[in-house]
C-alpha positions in Angstrom: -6.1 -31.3 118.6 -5.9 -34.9 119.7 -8.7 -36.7 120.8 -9.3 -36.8 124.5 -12.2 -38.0 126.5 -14.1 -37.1 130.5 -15.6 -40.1 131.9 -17.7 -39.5 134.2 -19.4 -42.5 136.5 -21.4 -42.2 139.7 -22.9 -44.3 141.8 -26.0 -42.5 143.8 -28.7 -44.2 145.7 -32.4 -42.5 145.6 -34.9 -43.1 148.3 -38.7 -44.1 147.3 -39.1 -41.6 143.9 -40.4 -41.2 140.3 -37.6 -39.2 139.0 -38.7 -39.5 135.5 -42.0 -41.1 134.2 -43.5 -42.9 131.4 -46.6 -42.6 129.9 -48.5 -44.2 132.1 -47.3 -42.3 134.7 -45.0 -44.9 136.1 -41.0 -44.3 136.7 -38.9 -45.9 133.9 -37.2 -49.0 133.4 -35.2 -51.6 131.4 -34.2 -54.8 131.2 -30.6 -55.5 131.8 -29.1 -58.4 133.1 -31.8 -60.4 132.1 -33.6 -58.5 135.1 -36.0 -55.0 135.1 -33.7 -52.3 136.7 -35.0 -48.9 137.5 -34.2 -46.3 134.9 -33.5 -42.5 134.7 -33.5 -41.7 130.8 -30.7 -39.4 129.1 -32.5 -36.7 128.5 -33.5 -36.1 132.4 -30.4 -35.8 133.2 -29.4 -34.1 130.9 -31.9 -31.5 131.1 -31.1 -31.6 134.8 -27.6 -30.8 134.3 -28.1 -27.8 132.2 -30.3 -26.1 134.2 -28.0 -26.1 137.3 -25.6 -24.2 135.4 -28.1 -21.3 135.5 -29.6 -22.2 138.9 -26.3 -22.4 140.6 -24.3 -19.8 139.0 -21.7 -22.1 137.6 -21.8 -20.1 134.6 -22.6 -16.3 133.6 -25.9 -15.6 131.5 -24.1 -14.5 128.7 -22.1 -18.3 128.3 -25.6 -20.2 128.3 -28.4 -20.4 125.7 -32.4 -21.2 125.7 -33.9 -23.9 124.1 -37.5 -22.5 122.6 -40.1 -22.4 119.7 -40.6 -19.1 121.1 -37.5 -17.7 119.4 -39.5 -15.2 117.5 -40.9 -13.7 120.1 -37.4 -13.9 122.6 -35.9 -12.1 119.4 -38.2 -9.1 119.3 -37.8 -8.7 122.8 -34.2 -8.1 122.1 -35.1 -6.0 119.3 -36.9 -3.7 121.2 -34.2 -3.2 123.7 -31.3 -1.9 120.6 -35.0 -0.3 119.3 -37.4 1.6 122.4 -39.2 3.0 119.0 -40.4 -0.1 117.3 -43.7 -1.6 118.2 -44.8 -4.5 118.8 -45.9 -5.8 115.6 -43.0 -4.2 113.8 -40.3 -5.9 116.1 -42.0 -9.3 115.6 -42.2 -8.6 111.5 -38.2 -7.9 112.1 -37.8 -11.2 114.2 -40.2 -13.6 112.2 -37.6 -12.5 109.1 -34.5 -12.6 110.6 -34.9 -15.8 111.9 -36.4 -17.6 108.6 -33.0 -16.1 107.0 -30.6 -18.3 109.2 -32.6 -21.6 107.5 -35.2 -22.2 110.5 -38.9 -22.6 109.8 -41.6 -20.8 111.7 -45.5 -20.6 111.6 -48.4 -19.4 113.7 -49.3 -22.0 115.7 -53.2 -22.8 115.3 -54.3 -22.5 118.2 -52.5 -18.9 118.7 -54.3 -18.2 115.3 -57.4 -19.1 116.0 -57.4 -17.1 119.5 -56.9 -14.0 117.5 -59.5 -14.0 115.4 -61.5 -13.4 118.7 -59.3 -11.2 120.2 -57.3 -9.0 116.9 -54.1 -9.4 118.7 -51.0 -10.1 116.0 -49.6 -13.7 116.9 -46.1 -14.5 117.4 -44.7 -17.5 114.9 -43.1 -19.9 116.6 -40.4 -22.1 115.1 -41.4 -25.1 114.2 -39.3 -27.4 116.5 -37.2 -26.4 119.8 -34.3 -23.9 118.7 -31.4 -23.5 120.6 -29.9 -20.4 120.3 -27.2 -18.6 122.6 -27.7 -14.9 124.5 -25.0 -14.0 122.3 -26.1 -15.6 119.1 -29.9 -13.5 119.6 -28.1 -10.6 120.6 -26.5 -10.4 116.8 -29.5 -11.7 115.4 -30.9 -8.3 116.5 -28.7 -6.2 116.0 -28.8 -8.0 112.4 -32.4 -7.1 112.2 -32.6 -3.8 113.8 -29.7 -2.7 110.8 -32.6 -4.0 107.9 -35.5 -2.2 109.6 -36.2 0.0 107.0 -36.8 -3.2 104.5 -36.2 -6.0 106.1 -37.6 -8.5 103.1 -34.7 -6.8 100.9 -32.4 -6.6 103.8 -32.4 -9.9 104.1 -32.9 -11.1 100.3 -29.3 -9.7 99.8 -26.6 -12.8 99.7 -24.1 -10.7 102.1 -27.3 -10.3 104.9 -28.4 -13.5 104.4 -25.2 -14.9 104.9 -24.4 -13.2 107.9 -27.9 -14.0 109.7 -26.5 -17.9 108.5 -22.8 -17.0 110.8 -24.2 -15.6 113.4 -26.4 -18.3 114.7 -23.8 -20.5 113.6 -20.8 -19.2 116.1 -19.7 -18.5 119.1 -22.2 -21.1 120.8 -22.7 -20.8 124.2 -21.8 -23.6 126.9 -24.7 -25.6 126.7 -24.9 -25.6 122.9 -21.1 -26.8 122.6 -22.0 -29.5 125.4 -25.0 -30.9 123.8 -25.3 -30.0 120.8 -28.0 -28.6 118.6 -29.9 -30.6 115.9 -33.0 -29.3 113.4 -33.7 -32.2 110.8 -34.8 -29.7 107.8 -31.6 -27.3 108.4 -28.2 -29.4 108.5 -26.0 -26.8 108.3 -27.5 -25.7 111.5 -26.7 -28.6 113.5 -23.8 -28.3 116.6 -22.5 -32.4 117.3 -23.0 -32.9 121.1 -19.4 -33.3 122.8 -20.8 -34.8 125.6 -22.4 -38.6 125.8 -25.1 -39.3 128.9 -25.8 -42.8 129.5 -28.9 -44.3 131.2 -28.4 -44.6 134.5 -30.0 -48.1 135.6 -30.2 -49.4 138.9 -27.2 -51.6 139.9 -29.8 -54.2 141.2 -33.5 -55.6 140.1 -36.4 -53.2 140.9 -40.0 -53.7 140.7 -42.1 -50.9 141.2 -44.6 -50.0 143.7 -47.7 -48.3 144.1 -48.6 -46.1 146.7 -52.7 -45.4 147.3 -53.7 -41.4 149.0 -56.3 -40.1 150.3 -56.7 -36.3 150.6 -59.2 -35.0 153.1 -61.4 -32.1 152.8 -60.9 -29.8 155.6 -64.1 -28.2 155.7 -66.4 -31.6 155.8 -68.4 -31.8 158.9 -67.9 -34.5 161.6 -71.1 -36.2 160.3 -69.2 -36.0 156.5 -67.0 -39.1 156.3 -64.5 -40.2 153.7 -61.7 -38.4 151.4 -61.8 -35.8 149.4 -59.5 -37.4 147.2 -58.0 -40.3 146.4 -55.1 -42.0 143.9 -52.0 -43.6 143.3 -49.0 -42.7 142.2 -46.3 -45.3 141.3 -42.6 -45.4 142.1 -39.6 -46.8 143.1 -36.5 -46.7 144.9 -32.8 -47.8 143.9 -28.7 -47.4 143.9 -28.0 -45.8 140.1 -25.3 -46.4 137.9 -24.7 -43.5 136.1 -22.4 -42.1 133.3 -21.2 -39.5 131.0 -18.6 -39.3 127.9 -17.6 -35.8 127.5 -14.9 -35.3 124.0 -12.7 -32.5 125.3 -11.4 -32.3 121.6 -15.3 -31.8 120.4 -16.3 -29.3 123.1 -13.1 -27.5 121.8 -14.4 -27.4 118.5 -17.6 -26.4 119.1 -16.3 -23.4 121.6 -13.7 -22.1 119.1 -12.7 -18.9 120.6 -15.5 -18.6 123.3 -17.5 -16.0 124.5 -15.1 -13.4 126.4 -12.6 -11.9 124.0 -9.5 -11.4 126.3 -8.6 -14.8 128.0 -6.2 -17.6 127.2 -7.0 -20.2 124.7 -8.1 -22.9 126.9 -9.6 -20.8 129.5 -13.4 -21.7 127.7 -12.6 -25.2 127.4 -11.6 -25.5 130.7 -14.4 -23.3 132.6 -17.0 -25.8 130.5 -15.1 -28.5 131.5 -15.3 -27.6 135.5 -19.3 -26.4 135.0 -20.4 -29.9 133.2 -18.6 -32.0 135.8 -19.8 -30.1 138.5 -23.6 -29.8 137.3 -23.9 -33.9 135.8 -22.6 -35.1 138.9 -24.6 -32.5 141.6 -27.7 -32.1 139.6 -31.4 -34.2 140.0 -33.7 -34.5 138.1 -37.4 -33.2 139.8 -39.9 -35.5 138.9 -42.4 -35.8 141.6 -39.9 -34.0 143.8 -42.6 -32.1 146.1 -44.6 -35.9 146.7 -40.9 -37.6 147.7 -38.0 -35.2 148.7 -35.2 -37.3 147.1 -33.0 -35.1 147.6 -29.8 -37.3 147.8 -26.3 -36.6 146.2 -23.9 -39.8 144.7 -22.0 -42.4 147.3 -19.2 -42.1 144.7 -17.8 -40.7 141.7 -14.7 -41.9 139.7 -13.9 -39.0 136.9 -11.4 -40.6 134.0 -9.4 -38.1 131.7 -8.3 -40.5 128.5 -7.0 -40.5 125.5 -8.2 -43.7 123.8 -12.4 -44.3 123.4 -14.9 -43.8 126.5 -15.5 -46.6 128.1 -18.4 -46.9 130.4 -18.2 -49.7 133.5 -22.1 -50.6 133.6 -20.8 -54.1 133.0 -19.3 -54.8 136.5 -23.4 -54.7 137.1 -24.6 -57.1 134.6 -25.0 -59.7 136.9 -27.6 -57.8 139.6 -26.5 -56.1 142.9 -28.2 -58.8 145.4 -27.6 -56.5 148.2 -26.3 -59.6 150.9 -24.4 -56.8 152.6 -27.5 -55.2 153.8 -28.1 -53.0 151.0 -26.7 -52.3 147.3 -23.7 -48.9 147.6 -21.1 -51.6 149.3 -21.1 -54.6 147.3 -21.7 -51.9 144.0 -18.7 -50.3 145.0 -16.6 -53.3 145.6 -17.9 -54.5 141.9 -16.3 -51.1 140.4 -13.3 -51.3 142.1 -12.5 -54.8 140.9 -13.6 -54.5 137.7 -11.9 -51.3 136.5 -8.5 -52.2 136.7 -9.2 -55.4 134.9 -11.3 -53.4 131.6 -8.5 -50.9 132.0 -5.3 -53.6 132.2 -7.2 -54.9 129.3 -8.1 -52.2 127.1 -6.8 -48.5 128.3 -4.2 -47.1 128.2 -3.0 -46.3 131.7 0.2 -44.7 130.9 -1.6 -41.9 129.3 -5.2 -42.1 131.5 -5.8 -39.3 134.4 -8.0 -40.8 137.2 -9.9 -39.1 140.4 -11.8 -40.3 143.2 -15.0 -38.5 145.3 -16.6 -41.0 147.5 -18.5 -40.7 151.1 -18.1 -43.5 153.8 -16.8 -46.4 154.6 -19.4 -48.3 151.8 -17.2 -46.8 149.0 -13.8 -47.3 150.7 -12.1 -49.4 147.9 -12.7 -47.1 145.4 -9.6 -45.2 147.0 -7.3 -47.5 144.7 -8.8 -46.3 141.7 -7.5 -42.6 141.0 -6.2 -39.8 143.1 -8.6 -38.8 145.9 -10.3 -35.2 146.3 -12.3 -34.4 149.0 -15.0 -32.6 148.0 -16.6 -32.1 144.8 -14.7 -28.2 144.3 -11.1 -30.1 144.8 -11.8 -32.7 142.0 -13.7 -29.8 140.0 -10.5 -27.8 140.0 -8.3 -30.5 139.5 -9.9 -32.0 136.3 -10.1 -28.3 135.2 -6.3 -28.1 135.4 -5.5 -31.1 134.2 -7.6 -30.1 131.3 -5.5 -27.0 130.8 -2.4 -28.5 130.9 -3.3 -31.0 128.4 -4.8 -28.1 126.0 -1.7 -26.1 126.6 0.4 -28.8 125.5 1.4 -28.8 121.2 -0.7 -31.1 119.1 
């Protein structure tokens, strides 16, 4: 199919937080602009993102995967369920092989080892990097396995077996694997290429962050015991994000193929991944520190672009700094967007071709009306994307 891109941009103010720390504790930044913005890195979001599919139902079980070392282990379990009769050692023996046949490494971790010298126990290998595997990918896996029981070394040594363990983890990928891909460095063939892109998001204007000192008090000290408990710091920040995300339909496609469910139309699982990723990037938060500061906040605006030439992201309306004149930083970083989009688009898109929609709240956000056709709440530009992904799929190459 043709190339087509889902841009994604948001613009989302969050109160005093540390949404996603450094190693000295401290919420992250960058220097853009020639100033230090405030700075939420890919990977929290994306993280956030694909854990709301599963936390808000956008998607069943069955269409998402799990990212672990523990795959041995999350195997034998599964093995055990085709298998009530195997034991516990025997179903991890079954896993442990099954698993090295597809091309992953695994090893007993040291510490696991050295525990059960004291206790006797078997340990579980673990994979030697974080594995992501779909339900339905370990469900073949064991049924793979549970079909070699009676020798799995010569089972699996076989070309046909071995080949097979190889196609099974290697198809039918669930959502989240087609979304962002899959990647071990010692087993290429393994690899899934991410359709989807997620920017930084960097605060529209300079931040410098603060420090704020506790105490914790001990409530059993007498009235003659004076003084915490407790005390620390913990840093953070506060700021008005830009955020963004590149999502190649004709990748996500690709990665699908046929999907999970066997009877639907061809771009039903393109379009249902579609709806769940827009959805999730733009409703999700990342939970850094959430229980000390409740940020709990959802984005001013979002402007959703369905194209056909390269992504393009708009952080450049904000490379000169927010300075937040108006009385804070979602009014004038609207106003920025809306005047700057139509010029990078007049420029460089191609707006015959280009799908736009617009989600905003108040009257801070109000020129973004011009920019693409208006939804009202996040469902109505959820299905209409959806659609409009449909009808694009539906169309010949």
């Amino acid at each position: 199919m043709n190339r087509i891109f889902l841009d994604v941009h948001a613009l989302q103010t969050v109160p005093p937080s540390n949404l996603n720390r450094d190693d000295t504790g401290a919420p992250k930044t960058a220097v853009y602009g020639g100033v230090p913005r405030a700075r939420v890195s890919s990977q929290a979001w994306k993280r956030a993102t694909r854990t709301y599919f599963d936390d808000e139902r956008l998607l069943d079980p069955s269409e998402l995967g799990v990212r672990t070392k523990k795959v041995v282990e999350l195997l034998a379990k599964r093995i055990t369920e085709l298998a009530p009769s195997f034991g516990t050692d025997t179903a991890l023996t079954l896993a442990d092989e099954t698993v090295k046949a597809t091309g992953l490494k695994t090893e007993v971790p040291k510490r696991k080892a050295d525990a059960a010298k004291e206790s006797g126990d078997t340990p579980a290998p673990e994979a030697k990097y974080l594995v992501f595997l779909s339900a339905r990918q370990l469900d073949g896996l064991a049924r793979l396995a549970v079909d070699g029981a009676a020798d799995i070394t010569a089972f699996l040594k076989e070309k046909a077996n071995k080949e097979k363990a190889k196609e099974i983890a290697d198809s039918r990928h669930s959502v989240d694997i087609a979304l962002f891909g899959r990647m071990v460095a010692d087993a290429a063939d393994f690899n899934v290429d991410a359709a989807v892109q997620v920017a930084h998001a960097i605060s529209v204007h300079r931040v410098e962050n603060e420090s704020d000192y506790y105490t914790a008090v001990d409530d059993e000290n007498t009235e003659e015991e004076t003084g915490a408990g407790m005390i620390g710091t913990v840093d953070f920040n506060s700021a008005t994000l830009y955020r963004y995300a590149a999502l190649g339909v004709h990748q996500l496609a690709a990665n699908l193929g046929q999907g999970l469910r066997e009877d639907e139309p061809r771009t039903e699982p393109v379009r249902r991944a579609v709806e769940a990723f827009v959805h999730s990037f733009v409703a999700s938060l990342p939970t850094g520190k959430i229980n000390t500061f409740g940020h709990h906040t959802l984005p001013d605006a979002v402007v959703v672009k369905l194209r056909t030439t390269r992504p393009i992201s708009f952080v450049a309306a904000f490379e000169e700094p927010v300075r937040g004149d108006q009385g804070g930083h979602v009014r004038e970083a609207s106003d920025r967007l809306a005047a700057y989009v139509p010029d990078i688009e007049r420029a460089y898109g191609d707006q015959g071709s280009t799908l736009s929609w617009v989600l905003r709240v108040g009257p801070n956000t109000l020129k973004l009306a011009d920019l693409g056709t208006e939804s009202d709440t996040l469902g109505d530009l959820v299905t209409a994307v959806g659609q409009a992904i449909a009808e694009h799929l539906g169309k010949p190459a």
